[in-house]
C-alpha positions in Angstrom: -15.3 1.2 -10.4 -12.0 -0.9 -11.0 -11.5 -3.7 -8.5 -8.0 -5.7 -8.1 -6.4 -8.2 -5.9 -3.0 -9.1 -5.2 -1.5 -11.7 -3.0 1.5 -13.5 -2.1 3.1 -15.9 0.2 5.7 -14.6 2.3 8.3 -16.8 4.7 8.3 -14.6 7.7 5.8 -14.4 10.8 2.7 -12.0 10.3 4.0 -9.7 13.0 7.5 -9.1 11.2 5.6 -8.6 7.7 3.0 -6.1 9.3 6.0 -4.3 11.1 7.5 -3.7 7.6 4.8 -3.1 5.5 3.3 -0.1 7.9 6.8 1.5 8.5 8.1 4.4 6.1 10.8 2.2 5.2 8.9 -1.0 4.0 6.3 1.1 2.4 9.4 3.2 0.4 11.1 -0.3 -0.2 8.0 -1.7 -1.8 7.4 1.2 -4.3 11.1 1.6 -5.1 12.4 2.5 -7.4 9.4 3.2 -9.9 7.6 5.8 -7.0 8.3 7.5 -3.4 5.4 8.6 -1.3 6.4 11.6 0.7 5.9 11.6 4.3 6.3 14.1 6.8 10.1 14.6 8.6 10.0 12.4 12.2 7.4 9.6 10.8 8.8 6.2 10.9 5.7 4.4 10.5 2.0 4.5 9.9 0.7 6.3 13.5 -1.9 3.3 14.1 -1.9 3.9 17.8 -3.1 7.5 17.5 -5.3 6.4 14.5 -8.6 7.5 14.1 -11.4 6.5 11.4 -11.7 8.9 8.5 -9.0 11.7 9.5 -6.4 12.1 7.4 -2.9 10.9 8.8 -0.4 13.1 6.4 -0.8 14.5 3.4 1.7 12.4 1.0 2.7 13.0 -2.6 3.6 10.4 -5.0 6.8 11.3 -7.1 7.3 9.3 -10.3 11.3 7.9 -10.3 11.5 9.3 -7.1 11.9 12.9 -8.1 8.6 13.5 -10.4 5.4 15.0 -8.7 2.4 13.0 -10.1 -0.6 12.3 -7.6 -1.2 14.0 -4.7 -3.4 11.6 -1.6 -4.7 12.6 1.8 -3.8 9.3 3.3 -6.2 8.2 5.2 -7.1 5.4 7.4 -11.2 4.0 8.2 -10.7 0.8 9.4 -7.7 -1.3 11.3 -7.2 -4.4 13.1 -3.7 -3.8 14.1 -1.5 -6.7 13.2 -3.8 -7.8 10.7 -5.6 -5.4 8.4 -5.9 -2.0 7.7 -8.3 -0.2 5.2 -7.3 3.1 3.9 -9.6 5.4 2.0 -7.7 8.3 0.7 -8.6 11.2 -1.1 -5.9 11.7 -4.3 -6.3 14.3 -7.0 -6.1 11.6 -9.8 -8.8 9.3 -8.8 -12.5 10.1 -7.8 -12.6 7.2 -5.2 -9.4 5.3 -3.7 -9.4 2.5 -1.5 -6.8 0.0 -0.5 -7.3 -2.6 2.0 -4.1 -4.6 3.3 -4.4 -7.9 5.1 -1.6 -9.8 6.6 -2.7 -13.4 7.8 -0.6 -16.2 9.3 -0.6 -19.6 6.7 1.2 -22.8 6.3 4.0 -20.9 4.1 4.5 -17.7 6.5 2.5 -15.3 6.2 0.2 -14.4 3.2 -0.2 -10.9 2.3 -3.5 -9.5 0.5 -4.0 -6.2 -1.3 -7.7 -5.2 -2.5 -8.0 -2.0 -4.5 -11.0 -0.4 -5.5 -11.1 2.7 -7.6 -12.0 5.5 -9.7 -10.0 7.4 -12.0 -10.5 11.0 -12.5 -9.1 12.0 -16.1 -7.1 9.1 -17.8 -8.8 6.4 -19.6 -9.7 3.7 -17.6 -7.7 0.9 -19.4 -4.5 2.8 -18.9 -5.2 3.5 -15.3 -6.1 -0.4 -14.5 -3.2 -1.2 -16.3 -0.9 1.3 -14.7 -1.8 0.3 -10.9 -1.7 -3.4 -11.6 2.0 -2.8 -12.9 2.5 -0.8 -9.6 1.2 -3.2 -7.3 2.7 -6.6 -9.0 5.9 -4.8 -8.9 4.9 -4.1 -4.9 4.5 -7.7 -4.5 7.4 -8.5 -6.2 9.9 -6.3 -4.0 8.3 -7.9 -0.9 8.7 -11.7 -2.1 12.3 -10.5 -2.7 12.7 -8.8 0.8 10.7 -11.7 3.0 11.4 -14.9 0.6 8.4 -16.7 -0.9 6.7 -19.1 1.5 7.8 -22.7 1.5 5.2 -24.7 -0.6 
């Protein structure tokens, strides 16, 4: 199992930065332009008020540039504390075992953001894949320091 953590400080209020990063728009924003996760038509966010544990919330595929079909996941949500935290658990064809926990958590600066990953990949060597989604997800929390500001130190 591959475990990685990501965080940075944000200058906007908790409720702003967990309205973005569960909408269709943040989430697109954040992966732009290296991947876009498909959704289906009408969704503008993450249905967390019609959420419940373990049942898949959309079937989403992950295309490379945009355009390229790599990854297939069952997103999937087990755990949320609305506002604050959510834990997702989602079947994908590339990885054995996915999970992605987001917290968002007022501080000093804003707001810090969290990302914990934990995961198994299926085929590809285990070096390229760690190195591959720690790319992804520094490049994540780049795109929301640039959207939100870093927090004031």
């Amino acid at each position: 199992m591959i475990s990685l953590r990501f965080e940075s400080e944000l200058a906007a209020a908790p409720d702003t930065v967990w309205r973005r990063v569960t909408s269709v728009e943040g989430i697109a924003d954040e992966m732009a332009p290296l991947l876009r996760m498909t959704f289906p038509r009408g969704i503008r966010a993450l249905p967390l008020d019609a959420f419940v544990p373990g049942q898949r919330l959309c079937r989403s595929w992950l295309l490379l540039l945009r355009v390229l079909p790599i990854d297939r996941s069952d997103l999937t949500l087990v755990e949320l504390e609305p506002g604050r935290r959510f834990l997702e658990r989602s079947p994908m064809l590339s990885m054995a075992f996915w999970q992605h926990e987001r917290i968002v958590a007022p501080s000093a600066r804003g707001t810090t953001v969290v990302d914990n990953l934990m995961f198994r990949p299926r085929l590809l060597p285990r070096a390229l894949v760690r190195a591959g989604v720690a790319l992804f997800f520094r490049h994540r929390h780049a795109r929301l320091r640039r959207h939100f500001g870093k927090g004031a130190k």
